[in-house]
C-alpha positions as CSV (number, residue, x, y, z in Angstrom):
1,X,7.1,2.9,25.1
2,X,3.8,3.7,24.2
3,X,1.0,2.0,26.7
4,X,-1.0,-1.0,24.5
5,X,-4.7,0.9,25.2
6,X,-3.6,3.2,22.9
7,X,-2.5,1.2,20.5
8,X,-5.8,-0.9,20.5
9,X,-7.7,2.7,20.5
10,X,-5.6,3.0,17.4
11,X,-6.6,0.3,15.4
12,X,-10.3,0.5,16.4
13,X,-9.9,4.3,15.0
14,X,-8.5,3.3,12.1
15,X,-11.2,0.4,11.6
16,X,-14.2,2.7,12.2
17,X,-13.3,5.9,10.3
18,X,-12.6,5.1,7.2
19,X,-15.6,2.9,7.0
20,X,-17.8,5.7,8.5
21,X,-16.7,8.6,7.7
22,X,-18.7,9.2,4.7
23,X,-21.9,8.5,6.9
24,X,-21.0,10.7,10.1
25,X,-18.8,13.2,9.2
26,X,-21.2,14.3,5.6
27,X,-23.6,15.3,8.3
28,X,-21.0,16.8,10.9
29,X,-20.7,20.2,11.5
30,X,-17.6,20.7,13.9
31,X,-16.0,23.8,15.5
32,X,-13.3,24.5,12.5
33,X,-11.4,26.7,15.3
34,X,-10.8,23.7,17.9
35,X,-9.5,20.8,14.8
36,X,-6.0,21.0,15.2
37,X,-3.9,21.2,11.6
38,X,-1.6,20.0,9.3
39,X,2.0,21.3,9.1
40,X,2.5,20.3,5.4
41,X,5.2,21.3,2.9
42,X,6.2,19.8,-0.4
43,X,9.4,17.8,-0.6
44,X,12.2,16.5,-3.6
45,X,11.8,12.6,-3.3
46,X,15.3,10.7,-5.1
47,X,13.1,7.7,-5.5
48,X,10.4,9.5,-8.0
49,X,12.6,12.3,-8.9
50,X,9.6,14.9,-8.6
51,X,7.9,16.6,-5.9
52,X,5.9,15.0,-3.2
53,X,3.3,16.9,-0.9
54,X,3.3,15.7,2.6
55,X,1.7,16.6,6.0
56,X,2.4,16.2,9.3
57,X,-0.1,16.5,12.6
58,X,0.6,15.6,16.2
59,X,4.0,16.1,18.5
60,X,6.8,14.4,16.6
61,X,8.2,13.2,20.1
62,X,5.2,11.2,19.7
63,X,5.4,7.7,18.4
64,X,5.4,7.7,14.7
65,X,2.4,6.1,12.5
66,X,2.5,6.5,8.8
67,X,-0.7,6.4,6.4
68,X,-0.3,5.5,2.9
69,X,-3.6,6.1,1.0
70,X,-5.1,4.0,-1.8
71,X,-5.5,4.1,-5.7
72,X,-6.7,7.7,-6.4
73,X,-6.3,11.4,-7.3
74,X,-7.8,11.9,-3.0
75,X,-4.4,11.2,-1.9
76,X,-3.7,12.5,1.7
77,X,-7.3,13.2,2.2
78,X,-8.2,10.4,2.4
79,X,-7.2,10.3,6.1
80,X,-8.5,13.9,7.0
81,X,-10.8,12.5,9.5
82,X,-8.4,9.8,10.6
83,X,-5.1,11.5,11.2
84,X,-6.5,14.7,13.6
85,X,-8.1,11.5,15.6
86,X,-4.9,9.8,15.9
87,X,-2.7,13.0,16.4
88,X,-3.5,13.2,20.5
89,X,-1.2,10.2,20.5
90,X,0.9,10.1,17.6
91,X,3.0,11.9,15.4
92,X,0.8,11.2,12.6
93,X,2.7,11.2,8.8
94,X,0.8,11.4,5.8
95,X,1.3,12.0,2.1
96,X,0.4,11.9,-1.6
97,X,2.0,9.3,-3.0
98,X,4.0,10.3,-6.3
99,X,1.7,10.0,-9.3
100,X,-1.4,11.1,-7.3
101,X,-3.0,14.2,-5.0
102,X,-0.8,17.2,-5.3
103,X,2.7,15.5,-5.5
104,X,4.2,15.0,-9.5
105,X,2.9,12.8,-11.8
106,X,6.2,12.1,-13.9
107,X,6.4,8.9,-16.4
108,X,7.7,6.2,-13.8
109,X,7.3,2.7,-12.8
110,X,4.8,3.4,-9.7
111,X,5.2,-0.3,-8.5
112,X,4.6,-1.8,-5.0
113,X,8.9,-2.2,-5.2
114,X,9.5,1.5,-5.8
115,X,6.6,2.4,-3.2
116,X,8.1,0.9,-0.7
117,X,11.2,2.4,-1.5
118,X,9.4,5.7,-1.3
119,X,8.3,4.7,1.7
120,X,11.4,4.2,3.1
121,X,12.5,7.5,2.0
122,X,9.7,8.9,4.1
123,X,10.0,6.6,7.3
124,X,14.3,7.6,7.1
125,X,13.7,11.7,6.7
126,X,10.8,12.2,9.0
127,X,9.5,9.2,11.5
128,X,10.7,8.7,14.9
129,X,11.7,4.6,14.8
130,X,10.5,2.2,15.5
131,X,7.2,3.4,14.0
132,X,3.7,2.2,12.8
133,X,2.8,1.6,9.5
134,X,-0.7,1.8,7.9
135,X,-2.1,0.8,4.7
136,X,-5.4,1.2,2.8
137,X,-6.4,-0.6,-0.5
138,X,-3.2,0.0,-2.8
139,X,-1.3,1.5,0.4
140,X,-2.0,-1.8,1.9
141,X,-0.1,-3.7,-0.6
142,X,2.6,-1.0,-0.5
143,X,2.8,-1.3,3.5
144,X,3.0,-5.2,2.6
145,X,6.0,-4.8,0.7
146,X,7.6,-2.5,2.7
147,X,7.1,-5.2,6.1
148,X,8.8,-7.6,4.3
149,X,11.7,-5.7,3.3
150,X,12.1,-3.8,6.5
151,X,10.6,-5.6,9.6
152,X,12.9,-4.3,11.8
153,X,12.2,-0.8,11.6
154,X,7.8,-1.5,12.2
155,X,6.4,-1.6,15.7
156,X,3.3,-2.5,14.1
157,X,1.5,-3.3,10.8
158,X,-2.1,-2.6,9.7
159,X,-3.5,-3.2,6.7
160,X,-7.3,-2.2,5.5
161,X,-8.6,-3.5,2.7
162,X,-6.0,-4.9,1.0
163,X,-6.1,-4.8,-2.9
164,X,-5.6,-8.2,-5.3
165,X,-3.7,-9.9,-1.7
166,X,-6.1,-12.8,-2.3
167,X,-7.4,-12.9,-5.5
168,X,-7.7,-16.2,-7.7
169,X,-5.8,-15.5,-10.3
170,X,-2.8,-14.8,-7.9
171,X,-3.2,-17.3,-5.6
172,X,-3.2,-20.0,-8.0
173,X,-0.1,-17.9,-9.9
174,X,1.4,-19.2,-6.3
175,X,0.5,-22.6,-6.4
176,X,1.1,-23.4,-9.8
177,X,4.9,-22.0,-9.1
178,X,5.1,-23.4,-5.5
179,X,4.1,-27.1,-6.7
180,X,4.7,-27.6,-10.3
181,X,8.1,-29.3,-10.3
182,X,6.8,-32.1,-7.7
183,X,3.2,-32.6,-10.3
184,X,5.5,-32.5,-13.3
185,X,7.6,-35.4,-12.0
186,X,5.1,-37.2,-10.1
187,X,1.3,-36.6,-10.9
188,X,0.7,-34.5,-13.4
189,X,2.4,-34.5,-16.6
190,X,0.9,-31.6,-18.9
191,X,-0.3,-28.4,-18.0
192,X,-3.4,-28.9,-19.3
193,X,-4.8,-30.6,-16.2
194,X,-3.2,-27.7,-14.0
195,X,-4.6,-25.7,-16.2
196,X,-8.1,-27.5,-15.2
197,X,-7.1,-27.6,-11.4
198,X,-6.2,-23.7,-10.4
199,X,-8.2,-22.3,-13.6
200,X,-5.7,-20.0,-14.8
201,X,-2.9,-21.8,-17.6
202,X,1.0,-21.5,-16.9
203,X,1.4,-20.2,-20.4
204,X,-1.3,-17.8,-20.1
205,X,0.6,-16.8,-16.8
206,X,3.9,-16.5,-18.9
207,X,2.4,-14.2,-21.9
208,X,0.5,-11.9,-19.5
209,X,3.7,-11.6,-17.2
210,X,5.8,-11.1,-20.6
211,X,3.3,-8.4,-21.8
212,X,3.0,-6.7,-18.8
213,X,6.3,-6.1,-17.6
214,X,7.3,-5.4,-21.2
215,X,4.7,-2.8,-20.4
216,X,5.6,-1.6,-17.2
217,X,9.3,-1.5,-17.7
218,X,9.3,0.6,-20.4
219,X,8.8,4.5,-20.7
220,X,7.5,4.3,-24.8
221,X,5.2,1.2,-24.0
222,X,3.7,2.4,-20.8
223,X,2.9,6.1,-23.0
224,X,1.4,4.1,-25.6
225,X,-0.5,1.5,-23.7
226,X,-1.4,3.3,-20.9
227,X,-1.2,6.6,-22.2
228,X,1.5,7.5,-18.9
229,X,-1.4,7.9,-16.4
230,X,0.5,7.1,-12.8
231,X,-3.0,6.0,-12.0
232,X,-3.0,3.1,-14.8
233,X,0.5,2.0,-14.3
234,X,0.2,1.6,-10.7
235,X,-3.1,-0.3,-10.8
236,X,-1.3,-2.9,-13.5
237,X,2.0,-3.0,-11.6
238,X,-0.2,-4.1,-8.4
239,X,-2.1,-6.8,-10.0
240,X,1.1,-7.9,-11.6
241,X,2.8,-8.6,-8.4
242,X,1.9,-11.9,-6.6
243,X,1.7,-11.0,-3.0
244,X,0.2,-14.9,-2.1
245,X,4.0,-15.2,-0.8
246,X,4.6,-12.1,1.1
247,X,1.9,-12.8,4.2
248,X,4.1,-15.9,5.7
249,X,7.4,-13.4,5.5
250,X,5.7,-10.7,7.8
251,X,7.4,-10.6,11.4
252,X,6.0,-7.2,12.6
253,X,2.6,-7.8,14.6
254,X,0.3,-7.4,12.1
255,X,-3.8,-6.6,12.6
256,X,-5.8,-7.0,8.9
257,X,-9.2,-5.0,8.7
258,X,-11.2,-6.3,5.9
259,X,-14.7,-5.6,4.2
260,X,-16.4,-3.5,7.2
């Protein structure tokens, strides 16, 4: 078991350097021979069905942490300052998520569901259990997904940043659904005034979830609507999701880093 100082060092590492690192390490110039390095290798992932680029630093005896980056073509590099840091006491697991970086960018449903089912994939082939599980931005809500379908295999969830979690339109999509039958019967009887109330209409909810998953679902709509770019689909299949829900499922510890 891994002493607790170093998994508080952990999460203060992973709170400082992503928000710094533009503004310290621009201006760094460190001894290249002394950073230790990547093993990486490119693997066939049967969630995806493409290739995936991964890398891994640290001893793998070491308790496991996995980083899953967010929304963007940086991929794995996102964490190059981060993971050497965190590889003197882990066994530090990073990737490009399909779609993005240097793993394939087939035509696929890159939702939050599938991610985590990636992520799995990952966590079963190459991470000591139980391990620690990292998100930024889009990888937050992909880390979110993941805690909910597989608390027992975290020691530990962290989430940076997390994209669309608690945005209006969502958190009233989970309202509206939580409470409608009890203001239909009781208080409230036209959508109208819920309509007036949360600020988003059920029918609008209905026709943008109608058009969106007939969107996302779909190989010849998602070419022609989003042109097939991973980038695009993954973005619309993360704001489609309502992930107002998920928070009160997670068991895991959890620490939440937000807007440093």
């Amino acid at each position: 078991m891994m002493p607790t100082h170093h998994t508080l060092r952990a999460v203060l590492l992973l709170g400082t350097s992503l928000f710094w690192s533009q503004l310290v390490w621009c201006n760094a110039k460190p001894d290249r021979e002394k950073e230790p390095s990547p093993h990486t290798w490119f693997a066939t992932n049967p969630i995806f069905e493409g290739r995936v680029y991964l890398e891994e630093w640290g001893d793998p005896a070491k308790p496991a942490i996995l980083l899953v980056h967010g929304l963007g073509n940086n991929g794995a590099k996102d964490w190059r300052h981060l993971a050497p840091l965190l590889s003197t006491a882990f066994h530090v697991i990073t990737f490009d998520l399909p779609g993005f970086g240097r793993s394939s960018k087939v035509d696929a449903l890159y939702s939050p569901d599938n991610y985590a089912r990636f992520v799995d994939w990952v966590a079963a082939s190459y991470a000591k259990k139980p391990f620690i599980l990292v998100g930024h931005s889009m990888g937050g809500v992909i880390a979110l997904t993941y805690a909910t379908q597989h608390p027992d295999k975290l020691k530990q969830l962290i989430l940076i940043n997390v994209a669309g979690v608690l945005h209006r339109a969502a958190f009233s999509k989970y309202l509206v659904n939580k409470y409608k039958s009890y203001w239909w019967s009781h208080l409230i009887p036209d959508t109208e005034q819920l309509d007036r109330q949360f600020g988003v209409g059920i029918g609008e909810i209905d026709r943008f979830d109608t058009a969106f998953n007939l969107i996302l679902t779909n190989s010849f709509t998602r070419q022609i609507a989003l042109g097939g770019d991973p980038a695009k689909i993954a973005g619309l299949a993360m704001v489609q999701k309502d992930f107002s829900g998920l928070l009160e499922q997670v068991t895991p510890p959890t620490t939440i880093i937000w807007g440093a």
